[in-house]
C-alpha positions in Angstrom: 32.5 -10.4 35.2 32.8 -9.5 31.4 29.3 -10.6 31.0 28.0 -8.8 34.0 29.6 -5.6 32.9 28.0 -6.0 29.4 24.6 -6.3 31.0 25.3 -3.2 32.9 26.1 -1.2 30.0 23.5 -2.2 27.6 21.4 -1.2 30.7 22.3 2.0 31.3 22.1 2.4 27.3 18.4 1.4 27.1 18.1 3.8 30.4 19.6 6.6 28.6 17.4 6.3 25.3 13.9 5.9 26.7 13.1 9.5 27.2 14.4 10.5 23.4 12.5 8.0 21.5 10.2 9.4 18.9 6.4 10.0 19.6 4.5 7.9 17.7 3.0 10.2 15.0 -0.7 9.4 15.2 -2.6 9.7 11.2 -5.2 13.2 10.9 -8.6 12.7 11.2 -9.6 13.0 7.4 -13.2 13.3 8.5 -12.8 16.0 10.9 -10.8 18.5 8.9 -13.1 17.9 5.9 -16.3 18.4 8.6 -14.5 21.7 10.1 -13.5 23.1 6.7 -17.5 22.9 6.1 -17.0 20.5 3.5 -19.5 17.4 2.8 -17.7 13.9 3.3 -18.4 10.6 1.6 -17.9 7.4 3.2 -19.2 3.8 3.1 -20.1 1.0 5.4 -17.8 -2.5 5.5 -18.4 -5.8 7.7 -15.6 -7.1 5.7 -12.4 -6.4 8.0 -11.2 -9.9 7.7 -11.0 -9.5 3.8 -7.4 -7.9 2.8 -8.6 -7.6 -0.9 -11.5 -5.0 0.3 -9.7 -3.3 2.4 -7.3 -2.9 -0.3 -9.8 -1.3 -1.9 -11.4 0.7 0.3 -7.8 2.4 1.7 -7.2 3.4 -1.9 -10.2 4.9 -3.0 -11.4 8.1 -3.0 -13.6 7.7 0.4 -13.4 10.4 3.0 -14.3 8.1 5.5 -15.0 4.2 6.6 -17.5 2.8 8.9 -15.9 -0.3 10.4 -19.9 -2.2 11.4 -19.1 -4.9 14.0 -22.7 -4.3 14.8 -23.5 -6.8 12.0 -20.6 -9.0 12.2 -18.2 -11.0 14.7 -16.6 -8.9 17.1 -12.5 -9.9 16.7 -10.3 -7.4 18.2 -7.3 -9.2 16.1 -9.6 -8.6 13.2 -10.3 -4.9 13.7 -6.7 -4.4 14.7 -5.5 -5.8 11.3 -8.3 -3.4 9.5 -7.2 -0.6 11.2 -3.3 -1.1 10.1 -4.2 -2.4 6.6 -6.1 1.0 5.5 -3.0 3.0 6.6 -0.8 0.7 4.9 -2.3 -0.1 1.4 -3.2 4.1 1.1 0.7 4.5 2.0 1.8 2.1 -0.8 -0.7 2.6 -3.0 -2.3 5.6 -3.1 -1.6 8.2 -6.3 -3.5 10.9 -5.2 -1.6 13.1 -2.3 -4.0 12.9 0.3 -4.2 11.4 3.5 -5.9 7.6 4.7 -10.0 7.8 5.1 -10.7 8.0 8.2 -11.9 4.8 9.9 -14.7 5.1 12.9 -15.6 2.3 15.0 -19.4 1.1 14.4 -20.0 -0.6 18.3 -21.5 -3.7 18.6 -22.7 -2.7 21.8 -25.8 -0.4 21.2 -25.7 2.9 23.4 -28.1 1.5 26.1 -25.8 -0.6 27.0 -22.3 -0.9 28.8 -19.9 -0.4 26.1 -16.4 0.8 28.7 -14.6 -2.5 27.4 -15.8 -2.3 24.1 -15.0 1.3 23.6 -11.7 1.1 25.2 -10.2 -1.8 23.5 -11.7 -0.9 20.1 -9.6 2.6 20.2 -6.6 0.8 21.6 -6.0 -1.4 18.8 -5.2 0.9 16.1 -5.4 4.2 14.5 -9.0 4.4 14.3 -10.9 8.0 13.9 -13.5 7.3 16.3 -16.6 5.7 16.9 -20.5 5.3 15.5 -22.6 4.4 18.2 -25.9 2.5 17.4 -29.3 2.9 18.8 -28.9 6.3 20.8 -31.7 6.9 22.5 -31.1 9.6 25.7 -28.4 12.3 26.4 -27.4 9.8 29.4 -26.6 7.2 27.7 -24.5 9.8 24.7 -22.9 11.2 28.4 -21.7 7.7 29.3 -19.8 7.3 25.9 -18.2 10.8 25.6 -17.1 10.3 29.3 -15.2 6.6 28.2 -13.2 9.2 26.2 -11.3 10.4 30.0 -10.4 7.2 30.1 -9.0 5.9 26.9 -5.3 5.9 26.2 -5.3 7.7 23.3 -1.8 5.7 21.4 0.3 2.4 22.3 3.0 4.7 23.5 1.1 6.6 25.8 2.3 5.0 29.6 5.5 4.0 28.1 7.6 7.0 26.9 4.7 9.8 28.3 2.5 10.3 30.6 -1.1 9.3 29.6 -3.5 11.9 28.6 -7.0 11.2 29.9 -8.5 14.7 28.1 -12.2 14.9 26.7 -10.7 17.6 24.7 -9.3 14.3 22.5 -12.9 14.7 21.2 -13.3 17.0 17.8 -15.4 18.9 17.9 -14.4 19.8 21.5 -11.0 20.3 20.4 -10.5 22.1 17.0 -7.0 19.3 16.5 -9.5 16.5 18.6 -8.4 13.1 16.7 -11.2 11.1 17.7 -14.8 11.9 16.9 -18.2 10.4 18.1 -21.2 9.8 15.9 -24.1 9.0 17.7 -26.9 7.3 15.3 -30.7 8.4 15.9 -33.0 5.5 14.5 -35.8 5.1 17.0 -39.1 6.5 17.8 -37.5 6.7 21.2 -34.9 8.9 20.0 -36.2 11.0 18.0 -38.2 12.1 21.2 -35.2 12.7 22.8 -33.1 14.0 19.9 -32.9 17.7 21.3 -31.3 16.6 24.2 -29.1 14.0 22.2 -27.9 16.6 19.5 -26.8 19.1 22.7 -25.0 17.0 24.5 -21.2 18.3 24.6 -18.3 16.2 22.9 -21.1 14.5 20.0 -19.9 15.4 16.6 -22.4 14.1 14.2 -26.1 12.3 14.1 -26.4 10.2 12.0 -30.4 8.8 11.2 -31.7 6.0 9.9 -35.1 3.4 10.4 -37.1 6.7 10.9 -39.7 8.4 8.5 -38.9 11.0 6.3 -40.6 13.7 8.5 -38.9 12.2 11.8 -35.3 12.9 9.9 -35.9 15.9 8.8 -37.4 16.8 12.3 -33.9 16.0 13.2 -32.0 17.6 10.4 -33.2 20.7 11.8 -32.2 20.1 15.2 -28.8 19.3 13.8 -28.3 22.8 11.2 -29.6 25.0 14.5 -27.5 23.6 17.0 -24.3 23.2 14.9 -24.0 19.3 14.8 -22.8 17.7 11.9 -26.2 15.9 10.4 -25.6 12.2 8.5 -27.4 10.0 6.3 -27.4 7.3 3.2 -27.3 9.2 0.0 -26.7 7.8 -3.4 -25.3 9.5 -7.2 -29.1 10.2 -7.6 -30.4 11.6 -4.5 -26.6 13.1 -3.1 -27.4 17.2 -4.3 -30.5 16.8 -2.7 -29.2 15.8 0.5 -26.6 18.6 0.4 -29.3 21.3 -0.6 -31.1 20.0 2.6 -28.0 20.6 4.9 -26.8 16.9 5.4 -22.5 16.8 5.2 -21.8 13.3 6.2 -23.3 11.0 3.5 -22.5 7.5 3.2 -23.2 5.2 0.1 -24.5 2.2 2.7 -22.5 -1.1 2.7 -19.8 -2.2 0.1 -21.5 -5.5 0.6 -25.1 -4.2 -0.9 -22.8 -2.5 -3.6 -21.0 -5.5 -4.5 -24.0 -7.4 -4.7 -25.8 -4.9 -6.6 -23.0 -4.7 -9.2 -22.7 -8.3 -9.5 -26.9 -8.7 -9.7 -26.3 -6.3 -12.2 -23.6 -7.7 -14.6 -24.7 -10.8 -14.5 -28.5 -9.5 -15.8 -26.9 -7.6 -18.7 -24.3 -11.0 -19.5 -27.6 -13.4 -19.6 -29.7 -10.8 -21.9 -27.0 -11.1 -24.5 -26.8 -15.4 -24.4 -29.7 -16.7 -26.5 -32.7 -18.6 -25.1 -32.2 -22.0 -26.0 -35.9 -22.0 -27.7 -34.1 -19.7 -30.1 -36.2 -16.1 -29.0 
């Protein structure tokens, strides 16, 4: 009897709790309030979610933004999860500057011509991620079919637990001036580019980003972006980055922290074997 009443109570005290626990209080978007402020953002490319050293890195630089690219690697959701947690953690313990996490979007292995509900779903499920960078977008119906997975996605782990779910496009920034999730839709085909118009108007995109495309295709596309109000992305580099601000571009990424690592490493090593003397004595 004593133990029955004991289950009883701690019952009715669980019972009695649920409703007051604490919301789980979801990270800003970096990305977006630097985009809406009208400020240029700086980010960089990783396939390395498994490595806790990078990631380390990474979440305590000075980056405004992370592309996590399963494109190019092996889709883990374990792995992504971890990434996702990591970058919050090591920017809360070791960051010195106060500012908040960079933001991380999702780089889909699935291209945009294909079906990416699961993908999409799961990806934003499994951890405070910013959003997602959608390869190979070539037609507004296949941008249409992403935005709308948005409806869909429960948008924290707490959401059908201690709330009701909220199944709101308005998630999306810029749709939503406090939107937490963002889509960036990248144009990199000849296919695209024909359809880029329709692409850039397409309700709920936030940013284009282009890439594998001539010089005048981009720039055909840049202008579609600065008349239409759509955030415009590319590659930029220390040498080229006023350029590609003077031109109207705001999200700039450095490429991969791979190529940079490799570059670095090519390099040092280049400048360590010019000092070591031939053996021939020259």
């Amino acid at each position: 009897m004593r133990l029955q009443t004991s289950i009883v109570v701690l019952g009715l005290v669980v019972v009695g709790l649920s409703p007051t626990l604490p919301a789980a209080e979801e990270p800003p978007n970096t990305l977006a309030s630097i985009l809406a402020a009208g400020k240029p953002a700086i980010g960089i490319w990783t396939g390395a979610m498994g490595a806790t050293r990078i990631t380390k890195v990474l979440a305590t630089s000075d980056l405004d933004f992370i592309v996590a690219d399963v494109e190019h690697d092996i889709y883990d959701f374990r792995t992504l999860h971890s990434f996702l947690l990591e970058v919050q953690d090591f920017h809360l313990r070791y960051q010195t500057q106060p500012r908040t996490a960079p933001s991380v979007l999702i780089k889909l292995g699935h291209r945009a011509g294909w079906d990416p509900r699961f993908e999409i779903a799961e990806s934003i499920r499994v951890g405070p991620a910013g959003g997602v960078w959608v390869p190979v977008v070539e037609s507004r119906a296949e941008l249409e079919r992403i935005i709308s997975i948005f409806m869909y996605v429960e948008q924290s782990l707490l959401e059908g637990v201690n709330s009701p779910p909220t199944h709101e496009v308005s998630e999306l920034w810029p749709l939503n001036p406090k939107g937490k999730l963002m889509v960036v839709a990248m144009i990199e085909t000849e296919e695209g580019v024909k359809n880029a118009k329709e692409i850039i108007e397409t309700p709920g995109l936030a940013a284009v980003h282009t890439v594998h495309i001539t010089e005048a295709q981009a720039a055909q596309v840049l202008k579609l972006c600065l008349e239409r109000n759509v955030i415009a992305g590319t590659n930029a580099s220390p040498g080229n980055i006023k350029a590609k601000l003077a031109a109207g571009y705001k999200l700039l990424s450095l490429g991969s922290d791979f190529g940079m690592l490799q570059g670095q490493l090519r390099n040092s090593l280049k400048e360590m074997r010019s000092a070591i003397p031939s053996s021939d004595g020259r």
